[in-house]
N, C-alpha and C positions, 0 to 999 in steps of 0.2 A: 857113694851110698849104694848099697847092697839092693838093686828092684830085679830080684827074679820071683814070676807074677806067682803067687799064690791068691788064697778064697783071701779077699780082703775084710780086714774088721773095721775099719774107716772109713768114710767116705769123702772126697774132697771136688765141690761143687766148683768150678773154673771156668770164668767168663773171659773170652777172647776178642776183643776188640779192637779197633783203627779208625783211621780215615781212609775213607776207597784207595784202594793200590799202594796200602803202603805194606801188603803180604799175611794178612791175617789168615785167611782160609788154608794160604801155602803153610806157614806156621801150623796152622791145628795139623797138615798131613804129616808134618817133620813129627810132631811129637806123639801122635797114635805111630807111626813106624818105630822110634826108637821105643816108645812103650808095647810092642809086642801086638799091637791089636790088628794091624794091617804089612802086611809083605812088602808091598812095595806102595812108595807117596802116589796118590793120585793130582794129576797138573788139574789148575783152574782150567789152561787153555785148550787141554781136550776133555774137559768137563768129567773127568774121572775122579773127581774127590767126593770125600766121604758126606760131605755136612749138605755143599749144596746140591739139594736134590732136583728142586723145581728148575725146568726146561730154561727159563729166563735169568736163572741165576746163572748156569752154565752159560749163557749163549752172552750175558752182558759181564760176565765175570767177579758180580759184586753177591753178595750176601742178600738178601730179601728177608725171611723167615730164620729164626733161630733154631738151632738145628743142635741135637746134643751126639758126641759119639764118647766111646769110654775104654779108655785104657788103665791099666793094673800095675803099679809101682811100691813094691816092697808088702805091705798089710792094705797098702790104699787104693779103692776104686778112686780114678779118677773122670768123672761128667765132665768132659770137656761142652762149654755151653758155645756156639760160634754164633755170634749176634753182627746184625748188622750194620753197617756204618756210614748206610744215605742217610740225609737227613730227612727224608721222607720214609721213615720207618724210625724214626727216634719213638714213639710208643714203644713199639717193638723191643728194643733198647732195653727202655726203662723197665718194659713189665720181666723181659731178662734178667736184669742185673739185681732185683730185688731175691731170685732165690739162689743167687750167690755165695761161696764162702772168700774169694779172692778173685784178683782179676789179674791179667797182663794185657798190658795197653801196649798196643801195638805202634811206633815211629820209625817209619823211613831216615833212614840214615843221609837220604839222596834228597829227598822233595825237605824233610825237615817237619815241624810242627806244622799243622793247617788248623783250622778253623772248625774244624769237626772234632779235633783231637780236645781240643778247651774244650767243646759241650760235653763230649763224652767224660771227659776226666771231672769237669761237674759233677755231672751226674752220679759218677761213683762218690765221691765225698758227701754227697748230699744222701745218699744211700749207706755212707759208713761202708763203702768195700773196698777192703784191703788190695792195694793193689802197686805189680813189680813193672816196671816199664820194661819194653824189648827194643832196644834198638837193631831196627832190622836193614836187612840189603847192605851189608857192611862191602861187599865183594862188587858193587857195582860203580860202574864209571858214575864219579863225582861225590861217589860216597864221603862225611866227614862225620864220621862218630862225634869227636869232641864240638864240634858247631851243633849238634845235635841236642849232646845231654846241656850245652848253656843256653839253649831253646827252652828245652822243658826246666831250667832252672828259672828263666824269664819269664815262661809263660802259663806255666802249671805252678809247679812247688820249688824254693829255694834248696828246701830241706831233700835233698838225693844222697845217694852212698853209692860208687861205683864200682860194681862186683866185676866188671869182664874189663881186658887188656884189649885192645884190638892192633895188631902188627900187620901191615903195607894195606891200610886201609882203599876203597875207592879200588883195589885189581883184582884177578881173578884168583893171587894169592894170598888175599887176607886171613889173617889166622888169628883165632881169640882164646886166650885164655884166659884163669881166673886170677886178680888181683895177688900180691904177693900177703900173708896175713900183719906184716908190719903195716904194708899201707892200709890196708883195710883197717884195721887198729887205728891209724892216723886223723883218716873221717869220723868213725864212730865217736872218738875222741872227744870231738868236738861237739855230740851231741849228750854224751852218756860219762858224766861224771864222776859214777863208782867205778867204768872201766877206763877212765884217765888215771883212777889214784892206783886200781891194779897195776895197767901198766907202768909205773913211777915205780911203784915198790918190790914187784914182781917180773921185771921183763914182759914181752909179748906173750897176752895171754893166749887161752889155745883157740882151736878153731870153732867148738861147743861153746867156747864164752862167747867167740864174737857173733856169731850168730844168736845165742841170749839175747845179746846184746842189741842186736836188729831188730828182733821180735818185740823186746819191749820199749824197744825207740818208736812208739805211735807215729811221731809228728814225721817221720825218716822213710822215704819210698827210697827201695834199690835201683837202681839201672844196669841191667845185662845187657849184651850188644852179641849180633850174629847175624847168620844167614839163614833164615828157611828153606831157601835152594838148594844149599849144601851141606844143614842139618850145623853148621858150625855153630858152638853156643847154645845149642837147642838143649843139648846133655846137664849142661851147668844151668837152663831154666828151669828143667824140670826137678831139678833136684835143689833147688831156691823154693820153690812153689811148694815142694811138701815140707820142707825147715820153714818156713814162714806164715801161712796160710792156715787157718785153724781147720780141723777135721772134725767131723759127727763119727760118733760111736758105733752109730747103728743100734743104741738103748731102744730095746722096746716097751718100755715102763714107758708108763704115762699116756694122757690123751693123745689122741689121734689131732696133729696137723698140719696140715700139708696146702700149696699153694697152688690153685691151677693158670700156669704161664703160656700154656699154647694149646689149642683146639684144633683137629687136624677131621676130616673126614675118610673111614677106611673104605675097600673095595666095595662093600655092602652096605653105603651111604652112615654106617655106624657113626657115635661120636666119639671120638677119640681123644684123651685128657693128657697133657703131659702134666706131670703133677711131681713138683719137689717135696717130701716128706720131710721135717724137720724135728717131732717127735711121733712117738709111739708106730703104729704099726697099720697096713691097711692091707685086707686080705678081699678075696673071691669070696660074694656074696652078705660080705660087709653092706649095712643098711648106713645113708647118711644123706643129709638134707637137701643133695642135687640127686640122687638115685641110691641103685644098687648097684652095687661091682659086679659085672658080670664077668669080667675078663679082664687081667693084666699082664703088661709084658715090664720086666726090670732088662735096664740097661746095661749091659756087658760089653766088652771087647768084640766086637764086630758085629754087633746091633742089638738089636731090642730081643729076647730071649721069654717065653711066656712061665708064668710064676704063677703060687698063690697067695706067696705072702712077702708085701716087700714092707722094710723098717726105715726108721729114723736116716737122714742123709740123703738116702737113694733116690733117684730118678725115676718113676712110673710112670707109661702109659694104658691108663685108665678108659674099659667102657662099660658101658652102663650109666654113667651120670648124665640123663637127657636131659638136668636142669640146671646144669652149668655153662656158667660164662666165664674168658679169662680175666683171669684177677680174682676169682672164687677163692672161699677157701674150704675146704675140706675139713670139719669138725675147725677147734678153735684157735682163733689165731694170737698166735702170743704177741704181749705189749712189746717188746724187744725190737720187731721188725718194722725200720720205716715202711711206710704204704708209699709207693709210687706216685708222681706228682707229674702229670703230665695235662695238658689241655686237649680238651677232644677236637678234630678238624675244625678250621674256620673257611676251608673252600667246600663247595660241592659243583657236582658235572651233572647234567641228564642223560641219560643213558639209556639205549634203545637198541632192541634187538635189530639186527640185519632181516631178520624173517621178522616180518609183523606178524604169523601165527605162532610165534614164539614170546610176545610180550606178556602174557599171564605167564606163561612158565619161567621168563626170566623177573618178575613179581615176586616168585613164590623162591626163586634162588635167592634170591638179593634178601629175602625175608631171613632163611634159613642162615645165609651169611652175618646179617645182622644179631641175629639170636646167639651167636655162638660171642661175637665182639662185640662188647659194648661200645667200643668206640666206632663202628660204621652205624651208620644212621640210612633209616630210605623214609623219602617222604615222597608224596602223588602233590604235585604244583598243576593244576592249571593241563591235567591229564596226562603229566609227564612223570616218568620219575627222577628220583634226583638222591644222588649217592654222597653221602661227606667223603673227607678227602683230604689227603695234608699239603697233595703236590702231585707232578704229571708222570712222573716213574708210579707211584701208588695205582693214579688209573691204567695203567699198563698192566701192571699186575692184576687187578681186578678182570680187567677184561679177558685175560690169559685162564686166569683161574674159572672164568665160566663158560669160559669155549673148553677148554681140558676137563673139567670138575663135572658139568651140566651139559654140553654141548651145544654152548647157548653162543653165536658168535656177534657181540653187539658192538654198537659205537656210540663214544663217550664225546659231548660238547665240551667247551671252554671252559674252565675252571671259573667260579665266578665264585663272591664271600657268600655266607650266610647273613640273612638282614635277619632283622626283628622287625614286626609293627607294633607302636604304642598308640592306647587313645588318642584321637585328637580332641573331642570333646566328651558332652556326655550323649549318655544315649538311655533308651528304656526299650520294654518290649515284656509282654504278656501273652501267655495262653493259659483262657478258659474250659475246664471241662466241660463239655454239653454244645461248645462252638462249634459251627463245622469247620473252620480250619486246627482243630486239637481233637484230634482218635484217642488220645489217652486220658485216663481217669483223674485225672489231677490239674490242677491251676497255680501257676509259677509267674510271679511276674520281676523284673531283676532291671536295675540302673549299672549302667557301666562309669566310669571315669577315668582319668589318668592320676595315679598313684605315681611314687617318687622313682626318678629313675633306681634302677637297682633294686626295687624292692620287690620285683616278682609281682605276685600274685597276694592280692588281698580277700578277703570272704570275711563282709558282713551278713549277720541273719536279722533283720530290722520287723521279719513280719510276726502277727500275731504270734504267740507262741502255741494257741492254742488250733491255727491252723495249720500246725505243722506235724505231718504222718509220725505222731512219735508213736505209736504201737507198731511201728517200724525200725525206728530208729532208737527209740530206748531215751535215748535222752537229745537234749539240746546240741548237745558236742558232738553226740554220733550224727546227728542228721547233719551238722556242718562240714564234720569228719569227710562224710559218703557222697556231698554235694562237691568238696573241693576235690575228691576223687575223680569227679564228671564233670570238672572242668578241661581234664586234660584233651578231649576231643574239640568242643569247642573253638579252645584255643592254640590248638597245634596248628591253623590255618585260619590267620585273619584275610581280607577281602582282595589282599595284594597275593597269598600263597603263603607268608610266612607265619610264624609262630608272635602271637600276641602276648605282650609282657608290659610289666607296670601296669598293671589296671587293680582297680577298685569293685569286686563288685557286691553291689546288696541287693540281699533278696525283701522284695517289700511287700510279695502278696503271696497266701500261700492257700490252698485250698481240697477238697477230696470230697468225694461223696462215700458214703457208708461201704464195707467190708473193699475199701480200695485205699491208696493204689500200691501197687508190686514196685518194689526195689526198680524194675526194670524201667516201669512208666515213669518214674523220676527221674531217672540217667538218659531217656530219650527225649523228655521237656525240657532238663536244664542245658543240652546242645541246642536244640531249637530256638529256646527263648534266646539262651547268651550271645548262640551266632547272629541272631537277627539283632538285639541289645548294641554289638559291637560294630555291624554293618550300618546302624544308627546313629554313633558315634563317629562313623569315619576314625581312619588309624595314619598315622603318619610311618612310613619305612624309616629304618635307622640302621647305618650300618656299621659295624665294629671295629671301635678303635683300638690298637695297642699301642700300651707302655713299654719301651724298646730301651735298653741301654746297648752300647754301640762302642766295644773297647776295640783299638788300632795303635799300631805305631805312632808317635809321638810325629816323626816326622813325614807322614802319611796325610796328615790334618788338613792342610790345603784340598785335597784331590776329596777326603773325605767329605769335607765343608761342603762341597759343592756339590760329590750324590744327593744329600742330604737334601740340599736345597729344591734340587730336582723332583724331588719325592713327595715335597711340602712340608717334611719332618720337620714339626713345633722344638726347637731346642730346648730344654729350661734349664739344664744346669750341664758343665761343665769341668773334668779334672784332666788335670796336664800335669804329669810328669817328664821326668828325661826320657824315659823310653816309652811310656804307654799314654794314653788318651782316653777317656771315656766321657762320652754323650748321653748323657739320658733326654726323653722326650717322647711326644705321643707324633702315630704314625697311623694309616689307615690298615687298614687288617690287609686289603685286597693290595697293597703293593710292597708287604714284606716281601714275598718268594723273587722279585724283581728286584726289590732294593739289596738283597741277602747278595743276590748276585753281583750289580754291580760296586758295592761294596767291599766282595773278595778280591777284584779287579783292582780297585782303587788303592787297596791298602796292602798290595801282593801275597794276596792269600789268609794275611791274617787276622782281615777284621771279624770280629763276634759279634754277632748278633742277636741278643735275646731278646725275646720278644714276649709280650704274655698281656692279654684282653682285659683293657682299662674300662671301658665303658663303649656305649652305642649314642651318636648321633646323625642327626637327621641327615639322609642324603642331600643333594643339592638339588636335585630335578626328581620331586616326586610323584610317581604314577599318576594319573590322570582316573579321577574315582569311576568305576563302573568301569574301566580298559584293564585293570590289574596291571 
């Protein structure tokens, strides 16, 4: 296929993925060199490549941050997306592979399928993204393509089609080429029934059929095999990728929408949008519901290039939207695209500047950090603060990024879960306008109790109705509306530090004296009264359990049987086949990342672990009231 680069009219979004080391980053250098966009590959091992930029991705050699770079093949820009493949960055991942058009999944020809590869290759199915396997490191000691592709036959999808040859596999003379088109015909065969009866009536069709023919085999992923080392293979990926993978137009008809997947901070503390466009068009001082465009740069061949208008497909980084967070969308989001499906952290660490005259300025970082990800959290425990967290590489990063980012150099405590407190009993608690323990114009009096696990937050209005500010509030709904708004303080920190949940509360007295009270005097009565309500009730801590399925080799079950046990893991149901085994069962939140581990151990490499937050019960040894 004919890629000499011209102004491209397509765009083709491309997510690269692995499990750690099995060549993904070296891959994206293979394919921006043969795609024109860089001279020569940059090594992971002297930190010369293009995607990973941050200091700790060079120095540990793995991916952190998804990183875009963009080469030009025939009419098509291609976004190469490089996402990461810890599993303490699976967010990361996920909010990645949603502005995707395809993917290549990255497998070691040598190590084989791991345990990161299933999650990721989930994720894509579950996300509907197309995607070609690469079987890589064809050229190294112990390599074995074909044990590879009956891996991902066993442990990803049955349905594969083998597009590369690979000859003196495992040496330094490995050589690949492409399938002959008889055999390629052979496989297809067997999934595409109008090009069985071609071939019957017509001989071996051509090579535009059979590739038809792949494209519209949904259920059918190919497998290429090469080396990113030595770029072998890489030529026949890339030209797999644009025959298979759908492409945008670049139409600029239609609403503006586009997805924002990474927030980065520039020299000038700006905020910075990476933003996939998927219709209509977004230009320089466009007006829209996170800000105004002040500035964008569109993604090219050898980096981000500034623009002021980029279309449909393309890759933007966006400033001016101070009121964006990722996972934003820009104007409207079409029904078509799954929404990403991740859990927010279940650890958090405390976290403390080195310089204690640095702990307000690292406050006000960690704030600013937060605001851009919704998924980090900081909450003030008991005078500390405290950072969520998915795992101990994450706070490595964090810590990096605010000694590099803010110049803040802190240290992070022990990962510990996040609890909840629930009522233990009931409780009440009033303040009267005119007392002297109540400065504000208004009288609130409110009962707590424990509501059904799961159900959050309750709000009954029990009291007079005619003591209630409604030349305030407008109606009955709004004052309930604006009350369960000013619960959120409250109950961000019950009497142990954690966030109060399952409670009941009703309001039962309600009161004001003439041309009072202000909005404001209500939102600081209903903290007062509720904290003191719930510090009345006493709360019981309860910490997070998850719902875990736990699939393994069949003959692994022994070794597995007994992590399990170690862990406390509640069994409740069981499947056994020849080859595979799955556990379902509830497990404590706080000793997944432990069991995750010895697990891989147990089952060599290939146990799965999903994990995902069934309910909260009560610790065993609960705080001692008034000690937190």
């Amino acid at each position: 296929m004919d890629r000499t680069p011209v102004l491209p009219r397509h765009w083709l979004n491309l997510g690269v993925l692995a499990h750690v080391d099995a060549g993904k980053t070296s891959l994206t250098e293979a394919l921006l060199q043969l795609g024109g966009a860089v001279a020569q590959r940059g090594r992971v091992d002297d930190g010369t490549t293009q995607t990973d930029s941050l200091a700790m991705e060079r120095r540990r050699g793995i991916t952190i941050r998804a990183a875009v770079a963009t080469f030009y093949a025939a009419d098509v820009g291609v976004n190469i997306v490089d996402t990461p493949g810890h599993p303490d960055f699976i967010a990361e991942v996920d909010r990645s592979l949603s502005v995707l058009d395809g993917a290549v999944l990255v497998v070691s020809a040598v190590e084989g399928i791991q345990a990161q590869t299933i999650v990721l290759h989930r994720a894509l199915r579950r996300l509907k993204v197309p995607t070609i396997f690469f079987v890589n490191k064809v050229d190294r000691s112990g390599a074995d393509p074909a044990r590879t592709i009956r891996q991902i036959q066993r442990h990803l999808t049955e349905s594969v089609v083998t597009l590369s040859a690979v000859h003196n596999p495992g040496t330094a003379n490995a050589r690949v080429e492409a399938v002959g088109p008889e055999a390629l015909c052979a496989e297809l065969a067997g999934y595409d029934d109008a090009l069985l009866r071609d071939w019957v009536d017509h001989g071996v069709p051509s090579a535009e059929r059979l590739w038809e023919s792949l494209r519209s085999t949904k259920q059918v992923s190919a497998v290429l095999a090469g080396s990113a080392r030595t770029a072998a293979g890489v030529e026949q990926l890339i030209d797999a990728t644009l025959r298979l993978f759908p492409t945008s137009s670049g139409d600029h008809t239609g609403q503006t929408s586009g997805q924002v997947f990474k927030i980065e901070r520039s020299s000038k503390r700006a905020r910075v949008c990476s933003i996939r466009l998927r219709t209509g068009t977004l230009a320089v001082r466009d007006h829209v519901a996170q800000g105004v465009v002040t500035a964008l740069q569109i993604q090219q061949p050898g980096g981000a290039v500034a623009g002021t208008r980029a279309t449909a497909g393309q890759i933007v980084q966006v400033e001016g939207l101070d009121q964006a967070q990722i996972g934003d969308w820009i104007g409207t989001r079409p029904t078509d695209v799954p929404a990403p499906n991740f859990l927010p952290p279940a650890l958090q660490s405390t976290i403390t500047a080195v310089d204690p005259g640095q702990q307000n300025d690292l406050h006000k970082a960690l704030t600013e950090l937060a605001d851009i990800d919704p998924l980090i959290t900081l909450r003030v425990r008991q005078d500390e603060l405290h950072v969520s967290l998915y795992g101990k590489v994450q706070q490595e990063v964090i810590a990096e990024t605010l000694a590099t980012e803010y110049g803040i150099e802190v240290v992070l405590g022990q990962p510990s879960v996040i609890c909840v407190e629930r009522p233990a009993g009931q409780g009440y608690a009033v303040l009267r306008y005119g007392s002297p323990e109540q400065q504000y114009p208004y009288t609130l009096g409110v009962t707590v109790e424990p509501a059904a696990p799961g159900s959050g937050t309750e709000l009954v209005i029990a009291a007079e109705h005619g003591s209630l500010p409604l030349h305030v509030y407008g109606t009955i709904e709004g004052f309930r509306e604006a009350v369960f708004r000013y619960l959120d303080e409250p109950l961000a920190s019950g009497p142990n530090g954690w966030q109060v949940t399952d409670i009941k509360i009703t309001v039962v007295e309600s009161g004001y004296p003439p041309a009072a009270p202000h909005p404001a005097h209500v939102r600081y009565t209903t903290a007062l009264v509720v904290k003191e309500a719930v510090e009345n009730a006493g709360t019981t801590v309860c910490e997070p359990i998850d719902r875990v399925s736990v699939e393994f080799p069949s003959e692994t079950m022994p070794e597995v049987l007994k992590v399990l046990s170690r862990y406390g893991a509640i069994s409740e149901t069981t499947t056994l086949s020849s080859e595979l085994a799955v556990v379902r069962g509830a497990v404590r939140t706080g000793s997944i990342d432990a069991l995750r581990n010895e697990l891989t151990s147990a089952a060599h490499g290939l146990a799965v672990l999903d994990a995902r937050l069934d309910h909260y019960a009560p610790i065993r040894r609960q705080p001692v009231r008034g000690r937190g």
